[in-house]
mmCIF file as Biopython writes it, N, C-alpha, C and O atoms, coordinates in Angstrom:
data_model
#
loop_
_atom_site.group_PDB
_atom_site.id
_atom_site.type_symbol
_atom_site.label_atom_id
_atom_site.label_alt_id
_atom_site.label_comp_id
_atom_site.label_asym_id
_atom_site.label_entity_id
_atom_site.label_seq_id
_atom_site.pdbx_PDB_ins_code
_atom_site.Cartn_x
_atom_site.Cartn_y
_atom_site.Cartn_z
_atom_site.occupancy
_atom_site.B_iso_or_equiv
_atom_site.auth_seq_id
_atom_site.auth_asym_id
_atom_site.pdbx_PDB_model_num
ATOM 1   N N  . UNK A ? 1  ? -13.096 -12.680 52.065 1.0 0.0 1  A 1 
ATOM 2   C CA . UNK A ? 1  ? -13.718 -13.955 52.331 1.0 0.0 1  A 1 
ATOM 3   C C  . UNK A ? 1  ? -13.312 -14.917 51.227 1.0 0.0 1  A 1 
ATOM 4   O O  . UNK A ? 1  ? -13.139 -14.585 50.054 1.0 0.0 1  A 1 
ATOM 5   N N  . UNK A ? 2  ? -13.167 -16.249 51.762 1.0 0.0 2  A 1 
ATOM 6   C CA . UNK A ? 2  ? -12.583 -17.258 51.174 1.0 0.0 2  A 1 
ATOM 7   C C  . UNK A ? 2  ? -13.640 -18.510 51.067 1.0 0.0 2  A 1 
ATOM 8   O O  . UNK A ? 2  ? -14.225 -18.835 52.100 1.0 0.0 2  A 1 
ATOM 9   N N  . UNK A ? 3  ? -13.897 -19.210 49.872 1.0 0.0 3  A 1 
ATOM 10  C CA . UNK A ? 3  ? -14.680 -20.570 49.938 1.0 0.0 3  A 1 
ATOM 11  C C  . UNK A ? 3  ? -14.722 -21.243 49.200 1.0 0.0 3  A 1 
ATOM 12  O O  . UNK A ? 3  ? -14.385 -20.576 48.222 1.0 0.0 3  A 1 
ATOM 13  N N  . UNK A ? 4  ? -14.961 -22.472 48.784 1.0 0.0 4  A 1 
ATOM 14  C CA . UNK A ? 4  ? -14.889 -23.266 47.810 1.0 0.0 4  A 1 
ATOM 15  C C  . UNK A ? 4  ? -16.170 -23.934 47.592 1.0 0.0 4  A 1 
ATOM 16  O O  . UNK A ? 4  ? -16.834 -24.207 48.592 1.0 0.0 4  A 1 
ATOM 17  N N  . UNK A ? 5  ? -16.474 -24.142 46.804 1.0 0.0 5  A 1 
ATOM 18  C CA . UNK A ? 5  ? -18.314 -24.833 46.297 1.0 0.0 5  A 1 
ATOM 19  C C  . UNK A ? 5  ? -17.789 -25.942 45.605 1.0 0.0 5  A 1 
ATOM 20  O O  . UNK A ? 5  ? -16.656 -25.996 45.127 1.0 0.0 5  A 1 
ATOM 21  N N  . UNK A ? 6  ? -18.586 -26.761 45.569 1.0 0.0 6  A 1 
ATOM 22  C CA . UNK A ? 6  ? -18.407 -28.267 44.839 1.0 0.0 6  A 1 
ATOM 23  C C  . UNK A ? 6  ? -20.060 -28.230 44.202 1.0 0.0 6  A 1 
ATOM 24  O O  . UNK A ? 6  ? -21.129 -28.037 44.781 1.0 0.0 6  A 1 
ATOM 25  N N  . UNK A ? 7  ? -19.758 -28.487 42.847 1.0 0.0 7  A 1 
ATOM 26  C CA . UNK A ? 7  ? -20.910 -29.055 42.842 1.0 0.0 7  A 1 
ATOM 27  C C  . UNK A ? 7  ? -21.340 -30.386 42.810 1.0 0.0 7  A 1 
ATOM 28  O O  . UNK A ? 7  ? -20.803 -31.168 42.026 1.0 0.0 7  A 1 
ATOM 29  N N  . UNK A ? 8  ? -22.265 -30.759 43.582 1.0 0.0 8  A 1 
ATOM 30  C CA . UNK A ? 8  ? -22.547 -32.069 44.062 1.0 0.0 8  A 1 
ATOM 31  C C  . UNK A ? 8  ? -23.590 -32.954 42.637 1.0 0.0 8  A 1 
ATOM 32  O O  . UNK A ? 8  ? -23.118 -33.897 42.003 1.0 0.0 8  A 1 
ATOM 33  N N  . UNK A ? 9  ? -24.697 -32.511 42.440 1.0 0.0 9  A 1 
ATOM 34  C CA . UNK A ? 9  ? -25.523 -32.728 41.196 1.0 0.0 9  A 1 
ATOM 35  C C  . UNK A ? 9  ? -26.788 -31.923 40.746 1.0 0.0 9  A 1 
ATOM 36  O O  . UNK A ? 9  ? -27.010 -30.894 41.384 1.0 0.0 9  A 1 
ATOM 37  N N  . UNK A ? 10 ? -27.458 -32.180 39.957 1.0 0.0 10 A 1 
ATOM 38  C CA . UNK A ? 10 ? -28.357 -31.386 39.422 1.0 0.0 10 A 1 
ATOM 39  C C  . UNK A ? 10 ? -28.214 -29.607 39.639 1.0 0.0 10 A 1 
ATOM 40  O O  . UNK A ? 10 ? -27.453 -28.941 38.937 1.0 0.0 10 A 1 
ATOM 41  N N  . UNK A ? 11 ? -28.879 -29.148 40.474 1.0 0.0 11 A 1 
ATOM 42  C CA . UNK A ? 11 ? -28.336 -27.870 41.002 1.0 0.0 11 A 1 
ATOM 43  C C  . UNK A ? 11 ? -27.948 -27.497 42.450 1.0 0.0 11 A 1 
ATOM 44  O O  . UNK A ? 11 ? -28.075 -26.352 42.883 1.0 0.0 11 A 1 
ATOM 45  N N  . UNK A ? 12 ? -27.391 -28.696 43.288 1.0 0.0 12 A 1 
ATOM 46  C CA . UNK A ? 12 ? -27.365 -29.055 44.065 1.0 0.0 12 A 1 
ATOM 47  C C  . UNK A ? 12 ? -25.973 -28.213 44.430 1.0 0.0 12 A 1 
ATOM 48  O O  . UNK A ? 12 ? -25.503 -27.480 43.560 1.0 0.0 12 A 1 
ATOM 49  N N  . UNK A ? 13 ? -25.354 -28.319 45.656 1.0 0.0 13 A 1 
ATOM 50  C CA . UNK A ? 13 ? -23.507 -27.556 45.754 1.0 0.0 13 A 1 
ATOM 51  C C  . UNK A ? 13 ? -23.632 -27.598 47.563 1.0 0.0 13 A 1 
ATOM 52  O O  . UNK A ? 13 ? -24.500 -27.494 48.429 1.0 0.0 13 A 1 
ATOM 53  N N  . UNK A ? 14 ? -22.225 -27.810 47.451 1.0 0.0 14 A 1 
ATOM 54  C CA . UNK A ? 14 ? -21.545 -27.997 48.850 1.0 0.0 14 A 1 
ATOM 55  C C  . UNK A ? 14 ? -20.804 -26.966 48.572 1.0 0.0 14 A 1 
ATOM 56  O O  . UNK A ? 14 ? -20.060 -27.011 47.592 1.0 0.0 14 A 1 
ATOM 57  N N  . UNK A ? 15 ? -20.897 -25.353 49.735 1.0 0.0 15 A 1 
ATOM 58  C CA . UNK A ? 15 ? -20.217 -24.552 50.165 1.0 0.0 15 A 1 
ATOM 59  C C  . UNK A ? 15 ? -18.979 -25.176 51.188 1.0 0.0 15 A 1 
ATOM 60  O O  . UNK A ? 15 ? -19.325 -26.222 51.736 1.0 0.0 15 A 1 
ATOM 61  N N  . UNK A ? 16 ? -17.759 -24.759 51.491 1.0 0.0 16 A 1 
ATOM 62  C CA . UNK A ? 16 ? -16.859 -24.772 51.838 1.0 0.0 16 A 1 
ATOM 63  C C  . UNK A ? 16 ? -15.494 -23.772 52.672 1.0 0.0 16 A 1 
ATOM 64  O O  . UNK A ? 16 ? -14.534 -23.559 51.931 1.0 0.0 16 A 1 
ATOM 65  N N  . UNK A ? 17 ? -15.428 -23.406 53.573 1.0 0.0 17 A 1 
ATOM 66  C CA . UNK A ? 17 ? -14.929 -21.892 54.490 1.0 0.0 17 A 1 
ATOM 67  C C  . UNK A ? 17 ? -13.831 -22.893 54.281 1.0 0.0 17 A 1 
ATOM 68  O O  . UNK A ? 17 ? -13.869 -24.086 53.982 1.0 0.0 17 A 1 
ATOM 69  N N  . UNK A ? 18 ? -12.537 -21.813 54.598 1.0 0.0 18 A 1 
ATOM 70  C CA . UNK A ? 18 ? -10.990 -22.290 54.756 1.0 0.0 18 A 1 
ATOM 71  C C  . UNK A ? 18 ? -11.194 -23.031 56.510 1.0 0.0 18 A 1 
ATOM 72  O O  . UNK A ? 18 ? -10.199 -23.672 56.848 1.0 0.0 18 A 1 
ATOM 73  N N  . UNK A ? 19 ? -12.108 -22.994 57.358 1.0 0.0 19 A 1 
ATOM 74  C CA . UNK A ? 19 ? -12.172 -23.419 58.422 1.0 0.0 19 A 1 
ATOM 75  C C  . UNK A ? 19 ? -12.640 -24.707 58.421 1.0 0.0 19 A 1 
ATOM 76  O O  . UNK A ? 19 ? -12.363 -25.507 59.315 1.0 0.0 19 A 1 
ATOM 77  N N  . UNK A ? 20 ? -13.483 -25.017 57.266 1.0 0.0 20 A 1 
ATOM 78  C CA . UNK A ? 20 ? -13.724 -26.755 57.577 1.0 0.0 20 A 1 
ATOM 79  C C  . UNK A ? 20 ? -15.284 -26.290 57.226 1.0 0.0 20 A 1 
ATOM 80  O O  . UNK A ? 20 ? -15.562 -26.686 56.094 1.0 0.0 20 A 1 
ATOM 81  N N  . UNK A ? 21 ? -16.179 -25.707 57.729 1.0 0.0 21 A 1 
ATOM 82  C CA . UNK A ? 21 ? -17.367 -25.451 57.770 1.0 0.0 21 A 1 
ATOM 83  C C  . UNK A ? 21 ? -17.480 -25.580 56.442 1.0 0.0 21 A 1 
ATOM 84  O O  . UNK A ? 21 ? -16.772 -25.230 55.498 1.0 0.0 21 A 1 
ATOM 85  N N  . UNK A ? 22 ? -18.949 -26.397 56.584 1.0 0.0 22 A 1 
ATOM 86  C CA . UNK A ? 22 ? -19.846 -26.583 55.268 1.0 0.0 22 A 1 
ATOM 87  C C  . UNK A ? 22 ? -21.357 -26.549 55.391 1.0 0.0 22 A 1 
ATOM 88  O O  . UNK A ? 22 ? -21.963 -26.802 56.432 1.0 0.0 22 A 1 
ATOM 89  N N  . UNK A ? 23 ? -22.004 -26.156 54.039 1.0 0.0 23 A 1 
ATOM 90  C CA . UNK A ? 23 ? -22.933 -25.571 54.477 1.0 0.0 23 A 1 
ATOM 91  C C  . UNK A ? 23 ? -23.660 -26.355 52.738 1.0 0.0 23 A 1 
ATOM 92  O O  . UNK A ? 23 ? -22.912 -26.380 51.761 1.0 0.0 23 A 1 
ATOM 93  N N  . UNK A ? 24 ? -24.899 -26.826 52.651 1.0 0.0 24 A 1 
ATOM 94  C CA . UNK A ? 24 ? -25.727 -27.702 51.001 1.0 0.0 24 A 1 
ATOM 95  C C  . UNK A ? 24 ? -26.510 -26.166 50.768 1.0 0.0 24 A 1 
ATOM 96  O O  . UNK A ? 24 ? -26.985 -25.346 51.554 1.0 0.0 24 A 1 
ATOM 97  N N  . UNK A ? 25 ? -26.380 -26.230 49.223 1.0 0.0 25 A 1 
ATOM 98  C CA . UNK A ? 25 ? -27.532 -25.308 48.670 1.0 0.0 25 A 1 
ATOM 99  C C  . UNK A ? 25 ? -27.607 -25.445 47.424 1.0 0.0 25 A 1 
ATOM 100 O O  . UNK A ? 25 ? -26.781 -25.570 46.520 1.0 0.0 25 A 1 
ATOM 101 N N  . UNK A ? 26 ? -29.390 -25.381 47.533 1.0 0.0 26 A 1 
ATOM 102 C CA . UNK A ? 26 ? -29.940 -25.840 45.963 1.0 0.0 26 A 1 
ATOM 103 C C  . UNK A ? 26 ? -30.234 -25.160 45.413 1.0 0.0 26 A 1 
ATOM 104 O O  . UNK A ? 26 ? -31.213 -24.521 45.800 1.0 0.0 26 A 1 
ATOM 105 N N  . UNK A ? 27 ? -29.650 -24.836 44.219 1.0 0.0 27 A 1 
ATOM 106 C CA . UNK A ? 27 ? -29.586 -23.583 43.052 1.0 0.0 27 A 1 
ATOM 107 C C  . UNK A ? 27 ? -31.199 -23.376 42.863 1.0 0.0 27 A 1 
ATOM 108 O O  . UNK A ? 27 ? -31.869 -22.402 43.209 1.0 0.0 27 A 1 
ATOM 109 N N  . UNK A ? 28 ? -31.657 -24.666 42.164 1.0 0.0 28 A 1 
ATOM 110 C CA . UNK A ? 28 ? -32.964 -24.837 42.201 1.0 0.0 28 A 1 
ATOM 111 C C  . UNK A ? 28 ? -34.031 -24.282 42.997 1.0 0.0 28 A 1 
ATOM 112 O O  . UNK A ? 28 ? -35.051 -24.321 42.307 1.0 0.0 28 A 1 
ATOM 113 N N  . UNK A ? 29 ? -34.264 -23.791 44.111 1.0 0.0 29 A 1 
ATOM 114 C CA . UNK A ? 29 ? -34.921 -23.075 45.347 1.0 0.0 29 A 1 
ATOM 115 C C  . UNK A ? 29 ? -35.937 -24.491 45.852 1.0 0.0 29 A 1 
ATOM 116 O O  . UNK A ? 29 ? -37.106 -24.378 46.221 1.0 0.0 29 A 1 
ATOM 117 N N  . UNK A ? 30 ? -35.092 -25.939 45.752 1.0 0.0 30 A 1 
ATOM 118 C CA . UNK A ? 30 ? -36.274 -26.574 45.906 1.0 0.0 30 A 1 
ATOM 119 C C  . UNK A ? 30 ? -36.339 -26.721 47.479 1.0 0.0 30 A 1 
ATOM 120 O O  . UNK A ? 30 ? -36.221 -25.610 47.997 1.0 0.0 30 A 1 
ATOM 121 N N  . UNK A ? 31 ? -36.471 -27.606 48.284 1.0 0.0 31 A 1 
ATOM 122 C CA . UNK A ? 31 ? -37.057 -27.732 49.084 1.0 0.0 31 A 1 
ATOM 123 C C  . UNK A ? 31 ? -35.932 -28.570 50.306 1.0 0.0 31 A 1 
ATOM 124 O O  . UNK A ? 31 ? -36.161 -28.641 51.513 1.0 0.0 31 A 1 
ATOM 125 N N  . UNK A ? 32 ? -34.525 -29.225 49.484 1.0 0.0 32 A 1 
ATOM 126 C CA . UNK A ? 32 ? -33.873 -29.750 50.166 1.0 0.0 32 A 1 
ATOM 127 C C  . UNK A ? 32 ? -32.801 -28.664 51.171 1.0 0.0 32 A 1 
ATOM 128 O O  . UNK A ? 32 ? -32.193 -28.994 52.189 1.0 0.0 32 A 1 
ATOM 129 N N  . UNK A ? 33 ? -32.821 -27.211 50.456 1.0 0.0 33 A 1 
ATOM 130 C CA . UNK A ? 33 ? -31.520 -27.161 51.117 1.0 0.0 33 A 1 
ATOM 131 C C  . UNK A ? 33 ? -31.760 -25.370 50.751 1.0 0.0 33 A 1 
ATOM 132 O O  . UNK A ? 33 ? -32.363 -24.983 49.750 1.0 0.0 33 A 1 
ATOM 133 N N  . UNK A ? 34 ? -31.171 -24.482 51.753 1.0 0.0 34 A 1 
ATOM 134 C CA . UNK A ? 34 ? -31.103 -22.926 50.995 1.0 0.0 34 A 1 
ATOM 135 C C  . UNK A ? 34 ? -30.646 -22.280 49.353 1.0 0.0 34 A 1 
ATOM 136 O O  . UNK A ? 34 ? -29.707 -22.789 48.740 1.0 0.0 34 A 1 
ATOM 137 N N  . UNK A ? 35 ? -31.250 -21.402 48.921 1.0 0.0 35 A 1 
ATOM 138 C CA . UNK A ? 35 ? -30.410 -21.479 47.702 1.0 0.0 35 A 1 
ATOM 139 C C  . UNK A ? 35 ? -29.477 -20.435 47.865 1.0 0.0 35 A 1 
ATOM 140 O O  . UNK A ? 35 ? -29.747 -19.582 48.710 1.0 0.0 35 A 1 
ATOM 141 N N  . UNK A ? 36 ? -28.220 -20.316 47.091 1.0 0.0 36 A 1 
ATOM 142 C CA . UNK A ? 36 ? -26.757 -19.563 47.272 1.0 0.0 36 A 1 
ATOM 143 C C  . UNK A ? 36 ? -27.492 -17.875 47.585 1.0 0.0 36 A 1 
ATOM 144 O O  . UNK A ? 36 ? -27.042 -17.028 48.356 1.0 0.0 36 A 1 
ATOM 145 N N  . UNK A ? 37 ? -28.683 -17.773 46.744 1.0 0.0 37 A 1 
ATOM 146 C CA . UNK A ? 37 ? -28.794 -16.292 46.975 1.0 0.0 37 A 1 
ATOM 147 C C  . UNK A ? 37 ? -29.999 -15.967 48.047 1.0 0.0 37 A 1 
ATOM 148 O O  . UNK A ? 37 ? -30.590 -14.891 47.954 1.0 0.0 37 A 1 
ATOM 149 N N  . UNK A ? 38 ? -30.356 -16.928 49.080 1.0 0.0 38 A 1 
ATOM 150 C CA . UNK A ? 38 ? -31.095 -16.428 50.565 1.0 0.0 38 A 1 
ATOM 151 C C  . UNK A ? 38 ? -29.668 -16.731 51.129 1.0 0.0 38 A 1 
ATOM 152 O O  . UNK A ? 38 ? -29.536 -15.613 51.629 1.0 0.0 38 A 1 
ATOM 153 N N  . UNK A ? 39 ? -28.617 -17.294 51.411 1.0 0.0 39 A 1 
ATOM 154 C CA . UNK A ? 39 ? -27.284 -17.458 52.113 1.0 0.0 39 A 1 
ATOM 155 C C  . UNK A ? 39 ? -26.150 -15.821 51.834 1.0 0.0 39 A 1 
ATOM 156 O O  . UNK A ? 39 ? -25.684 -15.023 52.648 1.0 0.0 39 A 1 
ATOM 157 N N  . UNK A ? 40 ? -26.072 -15.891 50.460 1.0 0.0 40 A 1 
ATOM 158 C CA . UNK A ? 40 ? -25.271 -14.676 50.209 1.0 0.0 40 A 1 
ATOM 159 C C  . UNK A ? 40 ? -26.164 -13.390 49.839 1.0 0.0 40 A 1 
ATOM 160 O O  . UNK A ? 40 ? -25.554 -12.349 49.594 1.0 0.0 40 A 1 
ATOM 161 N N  . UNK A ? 41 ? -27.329 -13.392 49.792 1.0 0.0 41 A 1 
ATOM 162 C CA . UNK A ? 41 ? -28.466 -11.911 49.706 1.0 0.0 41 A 1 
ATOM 163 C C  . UNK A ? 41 ? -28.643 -11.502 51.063 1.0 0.0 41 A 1 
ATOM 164 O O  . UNK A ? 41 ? -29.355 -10.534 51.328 1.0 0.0 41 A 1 
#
């Protein structure tokens, strides 16, 4: 598996697939967006 993350700000990040698909997650566990480890756990 292949992907690229950006981080956007604070603990914020844009996931990235070689297909185009994107996916927001907040390091933080706040409330805007999944955090990397409920997506990849």
């Amino acid at each position: 598996m292949q992907a690229e993350v950006q981080w956007v700000d604070g603990l914020r990040f844009i996931g990235q697939s070689p297909s185009g698909h994107s996916i927001v997650m907040d390091g933080n566990a706040g409330s805007s967006a999944p955090s990397p480890m409920e997506i990849g756990g």
